[in-house]
C-alpha positions in Angstrom: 38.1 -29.9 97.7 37.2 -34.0 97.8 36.4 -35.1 101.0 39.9 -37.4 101.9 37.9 -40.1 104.5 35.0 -42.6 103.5 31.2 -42.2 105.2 32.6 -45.2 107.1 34.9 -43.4 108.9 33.4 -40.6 109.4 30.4 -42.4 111.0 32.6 -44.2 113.0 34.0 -41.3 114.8 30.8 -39.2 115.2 29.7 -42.8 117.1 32.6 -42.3 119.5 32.3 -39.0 119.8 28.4 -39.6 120.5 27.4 -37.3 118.0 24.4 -37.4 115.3 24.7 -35.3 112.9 22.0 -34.8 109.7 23.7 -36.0 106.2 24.2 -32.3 105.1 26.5 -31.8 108.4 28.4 -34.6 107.8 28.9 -33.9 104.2 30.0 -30.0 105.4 32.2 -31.4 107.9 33.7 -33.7 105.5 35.0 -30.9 102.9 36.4 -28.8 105.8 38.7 -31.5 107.4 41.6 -30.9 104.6 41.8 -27.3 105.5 41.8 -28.3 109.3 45.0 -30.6 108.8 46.9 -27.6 106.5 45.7 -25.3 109.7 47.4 -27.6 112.2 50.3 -28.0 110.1 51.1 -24.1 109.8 50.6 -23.7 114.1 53.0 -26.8 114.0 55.5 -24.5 113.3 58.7 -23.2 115.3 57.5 -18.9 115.8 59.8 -16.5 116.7 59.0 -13.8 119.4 56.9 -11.7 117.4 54.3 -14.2 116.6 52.2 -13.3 119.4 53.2 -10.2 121.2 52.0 -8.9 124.1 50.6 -5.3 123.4 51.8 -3.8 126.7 55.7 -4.1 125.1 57.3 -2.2 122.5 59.8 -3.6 120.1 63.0 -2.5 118.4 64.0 -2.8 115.0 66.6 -5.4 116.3 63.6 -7.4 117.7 62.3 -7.9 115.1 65.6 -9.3 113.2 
């Protein structure tokens, strides 16, 4: 997957963020920022109950409808 920001803006944020990283880091961290955005886009979501269920409760069939 292409990185989808330029050095320039990548340096720009690790400078507010007051971070140095080595080139290899950056270039790491570039390729993994498209899977972050299609990550928050998928926890963006409305869930139902069941999406994170305590493990103390039990559920019925109609629950889960």
């Amino acid at each position: 997957m292409p990185p989808t920001f330029s050095d320039e803006a990548l340096d720009y944020l690790l400078a507010n963020a007051g971070l140095t990283l080595t080139d290899v880091q950056k270039q790491e961290l570039k390729t993994l920022r498209d899977g972050l955005d299609a990550m928050k886009a998928r926890v963006r979501q409305p869930r139902g109950p069941m999406a994170e269920p305590a493990h103390i409760f039990g559920f019925t069939a109609e629950d889960l409808a």
